[in-house]
C-alpha positions as CSV (number, residue, x, y, z in Angstrom):
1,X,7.3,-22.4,17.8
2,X,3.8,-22.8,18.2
3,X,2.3,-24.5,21.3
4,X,-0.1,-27.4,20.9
5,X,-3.5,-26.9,22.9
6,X,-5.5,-30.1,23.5
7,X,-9.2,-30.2,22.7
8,X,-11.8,-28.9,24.5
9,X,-12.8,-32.3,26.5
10,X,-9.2,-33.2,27.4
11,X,-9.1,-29.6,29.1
12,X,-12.2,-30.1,30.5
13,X,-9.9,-33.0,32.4
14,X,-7.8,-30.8,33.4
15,X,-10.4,-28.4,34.7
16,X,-11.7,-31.1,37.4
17,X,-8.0,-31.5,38.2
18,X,-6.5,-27.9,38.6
19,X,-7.8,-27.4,42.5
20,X,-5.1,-31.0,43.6
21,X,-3.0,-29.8,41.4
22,X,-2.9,-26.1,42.6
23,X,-2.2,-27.5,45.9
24,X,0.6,-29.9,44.9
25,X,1.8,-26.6,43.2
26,X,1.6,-24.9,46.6
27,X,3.6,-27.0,48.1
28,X,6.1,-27.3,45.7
29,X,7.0,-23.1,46.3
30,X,6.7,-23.1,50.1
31,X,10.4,-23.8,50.3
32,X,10.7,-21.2,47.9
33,X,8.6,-18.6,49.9
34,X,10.3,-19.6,53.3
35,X,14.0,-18.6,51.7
36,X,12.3,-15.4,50.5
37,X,11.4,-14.5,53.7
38,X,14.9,-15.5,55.3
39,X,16.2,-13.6,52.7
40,X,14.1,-10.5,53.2
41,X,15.2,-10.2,57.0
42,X,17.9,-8.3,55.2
43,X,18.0,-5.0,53.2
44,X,16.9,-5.2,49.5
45,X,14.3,-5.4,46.2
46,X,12.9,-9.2,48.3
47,X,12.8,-10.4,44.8
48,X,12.1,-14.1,45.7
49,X,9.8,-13.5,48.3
50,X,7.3,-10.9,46.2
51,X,8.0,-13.4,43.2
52,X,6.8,-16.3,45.1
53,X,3.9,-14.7,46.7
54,X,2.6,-13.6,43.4
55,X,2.9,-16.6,42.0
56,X,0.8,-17.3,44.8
57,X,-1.8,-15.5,44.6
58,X,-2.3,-15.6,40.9
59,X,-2.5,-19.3,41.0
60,X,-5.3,-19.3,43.8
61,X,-6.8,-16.8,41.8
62,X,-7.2,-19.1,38.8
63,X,-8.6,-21.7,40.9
64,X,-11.2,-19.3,42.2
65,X,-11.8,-18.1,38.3
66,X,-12.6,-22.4,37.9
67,X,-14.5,-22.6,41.1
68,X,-16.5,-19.8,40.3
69,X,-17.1,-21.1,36.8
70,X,-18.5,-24.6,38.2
71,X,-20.4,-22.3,40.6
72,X,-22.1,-20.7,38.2
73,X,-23.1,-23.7,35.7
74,X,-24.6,-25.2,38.8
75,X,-26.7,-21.8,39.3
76,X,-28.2,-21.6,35.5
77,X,-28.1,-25.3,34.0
78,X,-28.4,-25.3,29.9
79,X,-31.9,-25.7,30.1
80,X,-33.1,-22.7,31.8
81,X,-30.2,-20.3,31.6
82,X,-30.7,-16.6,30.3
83,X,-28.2,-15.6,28.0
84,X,-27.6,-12.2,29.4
85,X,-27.7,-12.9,33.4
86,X,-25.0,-15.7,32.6
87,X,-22.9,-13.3,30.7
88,X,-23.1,-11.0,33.1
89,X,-22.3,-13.0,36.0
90,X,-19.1,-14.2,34.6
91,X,-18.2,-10.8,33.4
92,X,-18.3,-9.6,37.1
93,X,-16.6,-13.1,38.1
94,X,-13.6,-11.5,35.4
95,X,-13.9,-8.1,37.2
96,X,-13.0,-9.9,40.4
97,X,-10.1,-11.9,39.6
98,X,-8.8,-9.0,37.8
99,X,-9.2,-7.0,41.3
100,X,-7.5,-9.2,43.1
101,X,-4.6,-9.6,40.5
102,X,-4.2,-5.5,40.8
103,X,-4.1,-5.5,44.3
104,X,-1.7,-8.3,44.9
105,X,0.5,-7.1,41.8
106,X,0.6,-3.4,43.6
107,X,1.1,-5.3,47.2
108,X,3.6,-7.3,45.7
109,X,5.3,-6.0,43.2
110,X,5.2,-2.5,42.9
111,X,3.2,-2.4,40.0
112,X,0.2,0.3,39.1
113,X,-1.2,2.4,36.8
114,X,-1.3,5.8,36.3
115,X,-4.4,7.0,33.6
116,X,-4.2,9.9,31.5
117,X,-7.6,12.1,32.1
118,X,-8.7,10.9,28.2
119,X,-12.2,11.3,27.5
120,X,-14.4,8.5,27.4
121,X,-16.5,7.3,24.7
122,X,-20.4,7.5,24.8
123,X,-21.7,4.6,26.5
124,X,-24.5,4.1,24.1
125,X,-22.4,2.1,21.9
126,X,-20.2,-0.6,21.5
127,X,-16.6,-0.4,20.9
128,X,-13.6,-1.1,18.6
129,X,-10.6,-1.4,21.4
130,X,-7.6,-1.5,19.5
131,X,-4.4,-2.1,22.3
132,X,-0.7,-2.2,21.8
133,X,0.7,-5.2,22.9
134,X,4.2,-4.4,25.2
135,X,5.8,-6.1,28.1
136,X,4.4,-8.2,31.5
137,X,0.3,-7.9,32.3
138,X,-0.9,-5.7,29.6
139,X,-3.4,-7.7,28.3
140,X,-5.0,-8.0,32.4
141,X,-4.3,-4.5,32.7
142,X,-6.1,-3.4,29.6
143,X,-9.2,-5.6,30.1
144,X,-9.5,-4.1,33.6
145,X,-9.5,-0.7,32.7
146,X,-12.2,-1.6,30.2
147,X,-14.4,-2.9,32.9
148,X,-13.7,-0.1,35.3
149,X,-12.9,2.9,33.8
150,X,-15.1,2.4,30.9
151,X,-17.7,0.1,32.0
152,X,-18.0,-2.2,29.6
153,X,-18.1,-5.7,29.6
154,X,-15.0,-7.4,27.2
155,X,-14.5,-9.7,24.2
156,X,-10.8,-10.3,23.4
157,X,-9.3,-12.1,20.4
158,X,-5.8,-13.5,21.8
159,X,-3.7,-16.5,21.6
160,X,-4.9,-20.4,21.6
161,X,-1.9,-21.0,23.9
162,X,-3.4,-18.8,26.8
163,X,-5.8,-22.2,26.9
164,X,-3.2,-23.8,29.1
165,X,-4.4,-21.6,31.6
166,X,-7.6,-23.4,33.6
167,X,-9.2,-20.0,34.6
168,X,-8.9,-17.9,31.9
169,X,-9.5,-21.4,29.4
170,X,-12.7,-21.9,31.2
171,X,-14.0,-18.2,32.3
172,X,-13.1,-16.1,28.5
173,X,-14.4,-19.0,26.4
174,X,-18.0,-18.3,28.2
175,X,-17.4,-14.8,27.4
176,X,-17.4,-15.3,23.7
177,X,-13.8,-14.2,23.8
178,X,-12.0,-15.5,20.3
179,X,-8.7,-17.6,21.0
180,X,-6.7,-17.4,17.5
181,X,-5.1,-20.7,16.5
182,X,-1.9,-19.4,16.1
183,X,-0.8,-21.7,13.1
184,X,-1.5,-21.8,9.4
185,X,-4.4,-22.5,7.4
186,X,-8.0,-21.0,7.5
187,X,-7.1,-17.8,7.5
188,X,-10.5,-16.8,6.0
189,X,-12.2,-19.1,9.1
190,X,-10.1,-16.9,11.8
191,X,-11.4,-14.0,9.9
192,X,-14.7,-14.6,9.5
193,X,-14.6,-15.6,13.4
194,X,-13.7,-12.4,14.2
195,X,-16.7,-11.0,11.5
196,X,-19.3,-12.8,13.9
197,X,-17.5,-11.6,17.2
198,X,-18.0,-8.2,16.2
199,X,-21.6,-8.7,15.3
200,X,-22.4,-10.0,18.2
201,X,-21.5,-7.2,20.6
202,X,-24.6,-5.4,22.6
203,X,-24.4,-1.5,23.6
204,X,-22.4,-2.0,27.0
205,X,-19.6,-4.1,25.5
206,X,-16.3,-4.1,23.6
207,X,-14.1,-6.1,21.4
208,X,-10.4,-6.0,22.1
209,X,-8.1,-6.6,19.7
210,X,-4.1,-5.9,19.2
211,X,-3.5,-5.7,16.0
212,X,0.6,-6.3,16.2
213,X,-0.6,-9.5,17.3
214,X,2.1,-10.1,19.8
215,X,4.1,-8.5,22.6
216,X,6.6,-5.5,21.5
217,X,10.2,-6.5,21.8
218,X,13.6,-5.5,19.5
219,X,14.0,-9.0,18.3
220,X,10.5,-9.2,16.9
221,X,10.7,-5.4,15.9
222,X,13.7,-6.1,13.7
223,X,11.9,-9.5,12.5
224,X,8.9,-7.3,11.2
225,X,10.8,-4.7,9.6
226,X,12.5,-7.4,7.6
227,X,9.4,-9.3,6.5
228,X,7.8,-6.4,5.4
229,X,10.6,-5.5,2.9
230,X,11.1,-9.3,1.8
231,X,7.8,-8.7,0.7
232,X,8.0,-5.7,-1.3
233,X,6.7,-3.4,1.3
234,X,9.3,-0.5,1.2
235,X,7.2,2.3,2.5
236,X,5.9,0.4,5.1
237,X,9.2,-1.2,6.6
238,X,10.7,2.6,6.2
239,X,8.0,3.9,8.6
240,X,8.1,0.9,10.7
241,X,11.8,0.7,11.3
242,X,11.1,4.6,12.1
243,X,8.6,3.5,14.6
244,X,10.7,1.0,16.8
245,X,8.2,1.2,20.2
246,X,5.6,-0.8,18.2
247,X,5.4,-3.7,15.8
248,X,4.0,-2.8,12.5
249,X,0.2,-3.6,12.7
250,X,-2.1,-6.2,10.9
251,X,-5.0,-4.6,10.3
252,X,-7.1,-7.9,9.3
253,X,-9.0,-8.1,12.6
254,X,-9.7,-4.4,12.3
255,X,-10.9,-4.6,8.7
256,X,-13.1,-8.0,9.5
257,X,-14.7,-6.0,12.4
258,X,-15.6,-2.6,10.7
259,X,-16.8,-3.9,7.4
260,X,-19.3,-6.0,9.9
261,X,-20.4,-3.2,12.4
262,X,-19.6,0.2,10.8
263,X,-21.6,1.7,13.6
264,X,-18.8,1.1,16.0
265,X,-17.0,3.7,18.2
266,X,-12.8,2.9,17.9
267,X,-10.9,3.6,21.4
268,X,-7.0,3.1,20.7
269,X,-5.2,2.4,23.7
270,X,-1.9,2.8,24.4
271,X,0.9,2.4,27.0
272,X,3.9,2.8,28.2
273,X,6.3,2.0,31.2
274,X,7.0,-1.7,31.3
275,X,7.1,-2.6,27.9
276,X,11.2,-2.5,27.6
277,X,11.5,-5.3,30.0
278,X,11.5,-8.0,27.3
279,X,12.7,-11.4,28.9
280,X,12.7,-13.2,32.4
281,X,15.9,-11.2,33.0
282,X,14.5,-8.0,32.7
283,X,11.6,-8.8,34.9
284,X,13.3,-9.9,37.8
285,X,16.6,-6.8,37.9
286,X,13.2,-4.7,37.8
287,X,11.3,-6.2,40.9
288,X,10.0,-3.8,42.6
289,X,8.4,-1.9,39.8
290,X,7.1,0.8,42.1
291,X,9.6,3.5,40.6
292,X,8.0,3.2,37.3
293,X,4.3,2.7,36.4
294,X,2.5,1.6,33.5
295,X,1.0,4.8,32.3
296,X,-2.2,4.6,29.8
297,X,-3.7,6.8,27.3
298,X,-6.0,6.6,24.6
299,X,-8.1,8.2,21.9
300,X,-11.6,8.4,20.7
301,X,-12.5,7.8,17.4
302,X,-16.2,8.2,16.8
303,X,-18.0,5.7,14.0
304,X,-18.5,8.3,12.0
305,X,-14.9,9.6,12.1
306,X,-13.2,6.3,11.1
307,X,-13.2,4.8,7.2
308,X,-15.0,1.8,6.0
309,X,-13.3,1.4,2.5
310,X,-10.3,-1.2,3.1
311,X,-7.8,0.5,2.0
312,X,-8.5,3.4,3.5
313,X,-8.7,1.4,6.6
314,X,-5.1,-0.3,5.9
315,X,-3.8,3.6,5.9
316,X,-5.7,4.8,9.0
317,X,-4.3,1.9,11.1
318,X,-0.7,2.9,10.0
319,X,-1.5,6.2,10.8
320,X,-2.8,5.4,14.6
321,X,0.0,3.5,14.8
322,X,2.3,5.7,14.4
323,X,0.9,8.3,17.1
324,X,1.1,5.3,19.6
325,X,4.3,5.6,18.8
326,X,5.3,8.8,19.1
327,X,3.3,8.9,22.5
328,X,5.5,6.2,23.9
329,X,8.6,7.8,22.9
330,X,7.1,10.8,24.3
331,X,6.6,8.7,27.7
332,X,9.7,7.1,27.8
333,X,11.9,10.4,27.4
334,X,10.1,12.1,30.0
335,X,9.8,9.5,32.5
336,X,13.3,7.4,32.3
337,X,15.0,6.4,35.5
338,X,18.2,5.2,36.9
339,X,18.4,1.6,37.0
340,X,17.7,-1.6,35.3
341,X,14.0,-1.3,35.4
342,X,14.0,1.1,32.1
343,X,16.6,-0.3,30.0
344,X,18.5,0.8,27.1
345,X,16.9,-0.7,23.8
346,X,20.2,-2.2,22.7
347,X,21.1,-3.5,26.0
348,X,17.9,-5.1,26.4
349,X,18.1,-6.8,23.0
350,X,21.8,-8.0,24.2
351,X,20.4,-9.2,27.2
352,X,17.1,-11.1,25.9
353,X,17.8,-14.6,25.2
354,X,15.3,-14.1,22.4
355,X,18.0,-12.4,20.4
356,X,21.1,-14.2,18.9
357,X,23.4,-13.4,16.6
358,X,22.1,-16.4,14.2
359,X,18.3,-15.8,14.6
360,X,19.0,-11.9,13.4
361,X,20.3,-13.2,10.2
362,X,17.7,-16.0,9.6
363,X,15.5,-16.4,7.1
364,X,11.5,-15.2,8.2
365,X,8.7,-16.9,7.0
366,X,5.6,-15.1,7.6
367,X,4.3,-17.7,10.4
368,X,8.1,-17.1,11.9
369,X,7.6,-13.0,11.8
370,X,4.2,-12.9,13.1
371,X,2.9,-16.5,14.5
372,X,-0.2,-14.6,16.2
373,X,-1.5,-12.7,12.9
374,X,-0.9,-15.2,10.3
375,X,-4.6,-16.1,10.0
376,X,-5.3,-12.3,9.4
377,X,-2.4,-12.5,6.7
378,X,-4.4,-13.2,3.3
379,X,-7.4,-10.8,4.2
380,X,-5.2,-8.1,5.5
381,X,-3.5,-7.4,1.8
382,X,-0.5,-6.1,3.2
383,X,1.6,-9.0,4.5
C-alpha cells in the first residue's frame, strides 16, 4: 500500500510543529525508558532500555537536522544566497546528524561497520553509487560512508514516504535529493527527474541510487521472481530465483543516468550482516547487534569501463548484480553465528508478518511486486 504524503506547504506545518511535538513524544517514552532501566538492573540484551534510548536520540537528532535547517535559511536568505556555500553547509549539517546516529547506534545498539580495504575512486569525478537495498539503516549507513570514506557530498533517489520524516523532509529536499512518488503514472516524469539529477552533479559529488528499489526480504524475493516470469522473463527469473540475497534490479534509474552523463565513474556497493533481519521481530531477538556487523564492500567501475548502449546496460546491471550476490552469500557463510540475530532464510520468512500463506499465492501486479520502481518500469524494458 502506498503511503500518502501531503504537499509541500502542509509539511512545511508540520516543520514549525515537530520541536512541541518532539517533546510531547519525549514524554510519552519516559515511562518506557524508566522500565528499561528497572529492567536492566538485571542480567540481559536491555532490549527496552537501548530501544528507547535510540529512539531517543534519533528523534532529537531530527529536530536538530530542522533546527539546523531554519538556522541556515536565516544565515543565506533567497536573495543573497550562493548556491554552492548553501549546499555545502547543509551537506556538513547531513554529515553531522549521520555522526551522531553512528555513534548512538554503536553506543546503543551494538551496531558498526566493518569496510573492506576497496579502492577508492578518483576524486576528480563524480559518481554513479549503485547500493543494495537490505535490512535496518542501510540507506544512513551508505550515505555516511559516501561522505566519509569517500568524500563526496550525496544525491539519493528514495521513497516519497521518507517525507513524513521532518529532518530528512526538510534537510535532503535542499540537497537536490530525488523522492520517487511511489505510485503510478509518469513514469517518463520520474525518469526524466532522475536524467536532470544526474546532470546536475559537480566533481566532489554522487548520485545514489538502489536499483531493487526496495529493502531485500524473502517475501518480496519470491514476489519478484514471480513477476518476472508472469511477464515472460524466463531467463531472468531463472537467475534471479538463483540469486535469493538480492531482488532482481531495475536498471531504469541507471540507464536515465548514464545515457545523461556518460563521463561518470560507477561505485557498486554492497553489504552484508543485517540484511536477514526482515520484520520488527527480527530486530528486537537481535538487540544487541554487537556480535555481528554490517560489513561493506564495493567495486570500481571506471566511465570508460561501463556500456552506454541500453541493452548492454540492462545486461551489465544483471551481471553486477549477481556478484553482489555471490559476495553476500560469500559473507554470510563465513560469518554466521549462533543465535537469532542471523536467521535461517525460511525461518525468517515464517516469522515475518509480511509473509502469509495467501499473499504467496496472490496475484502481483507490477505496482504490487515493486511499488518503489514502477515509475522506472516503462523506460527500463524489462519489467
Amino acid at each position: 500500500m502506498n503511503l500518502w504524503v501531503p504537499p509541500m506547504p502542509v509539511r512545511r506545518i508540520g516543520h514549525s510543529l515537530w520541536l512541541p511535538t518532539a517533546v510531547l513524544l519525549t514524554a510519552l517514552l519516559l515511562p518506557f525508558y524508566v522500565v528499561g532501566l528497572v529492567l536492566a538492573i538485571g542480567a540481559g540484551p536491555r532490549r527496552l532500555l537501548r530501544s528507547v534510548s535510540f529512539a531517543l536520540a534519533y528523534l532529537w537528532t531530527d529536530v536538530g537536522m530542522v533546527l539546523g535547517c531554519w538556522v541556515l535559511w536565516l544565515r543565506q536568505p533567497l536573495p543573497s544566497r550562493d548556491v554552492a556555500v548553501w549546499r555545502e553547509r547543509h551537506s556538513a549539517l547531513l554529515g553531522q546528524a549521520l555522526k551522531v546516529l553512528a555513534v548512538a547506534s554503536r553506543s546503543m545498539l551494538g551496531f558498526r561497520v566493518v569496510v573492506d580495504a576497496c579502492p577508492l575512486p578518483p576524486p576528480t569525478r563524480p559518481l554513479l553509487v549503485l547500493g543494495r537495498h537490505a535490512g535496518p539503516g542501510d540507506s544512513f549507513t551508505l550515505v555516511n560512508l559516501l561522505l566519509t570514506t569517500f568524500e563526496r557530498r550525496s544525491k539519493v533517489v528514495l521513497k516519497e514516504s521518507l517525507q513524513w520524516d521532518p529532518g530528512i523532509d526538510l534537510l535532503l529536499n535542499r540537497l537536490d535529493c530525488y523522492f520517487l512518488p511511489s505510485g503510478t503514472g509518469a513514469g517518463d516524469d520520474r525518469v526524466e527527474a532522475v536524467r536532470e539529477l544526474a546532470l546536475s552533479l559537480v566533481d566532489d559529488e554522487a548520485l545514489l541510487i538502489f536499483p531493487e528499489g526496495g529493502n531485500w526480504t524473502p517475501k518480496r524475493h519470491k514476489r519478484a521472481v514471480r513477476y518476472l516470469r508472469r511477464h515472460g522473463q524466463l531467463e531472468r527469473a531463472e537467475e534471479a530465483e538463483e540469486q535469493e540475497h538480492v531482488l532482481p534490479p531495475r536498471p531504469g534509474g541507471v540507464i536515465a543516468t548514464l545515457s545523461a552523463r556518460p563521463d561518470l565513474d560507477v561505485v557498486v556497493l554492497a553489504h552484508a550482516g543485517l540484511d536477514l533481519l526482515v520484520s520488527p521481530r527480527d530486530i528486537w531477538r537481535a538487540i544487541p547487534v554487537e556480535n555481528q556487523p554490517m560489513a561493506v564492500h564495493w567495486w570500481v567501475s571506471p566511465a570508460e569501463a561501463v556500456p552506454r548502449d541500453e541493452d548492454e546496460i540492462l545486461g551489465w546491471v544483471d551481471d553486477v548484480w549477481a556478484d553482489v550476490d555471490a559476495w553476500v552469500e560469500g559473507e554470510q557463510d563465513g560469518s554466521l553465528v549462533a543465535g537469532p540475530l542471523v536467521p535461517d532464510v525460511e525461518a525468517a520468512e515464517a516469522a515475518s508478518p509480511e509473509v502469509t500463506a495467501s499473499e504467496a499465492d496472490a496475484p502481483d501486479a507490477p505496482d504490487a511486486a515493486f511499488p518503489e520502481v514502477a515509475a522506472f518500469e516503462a523506460d527500463a524494458g524489462r519489467g
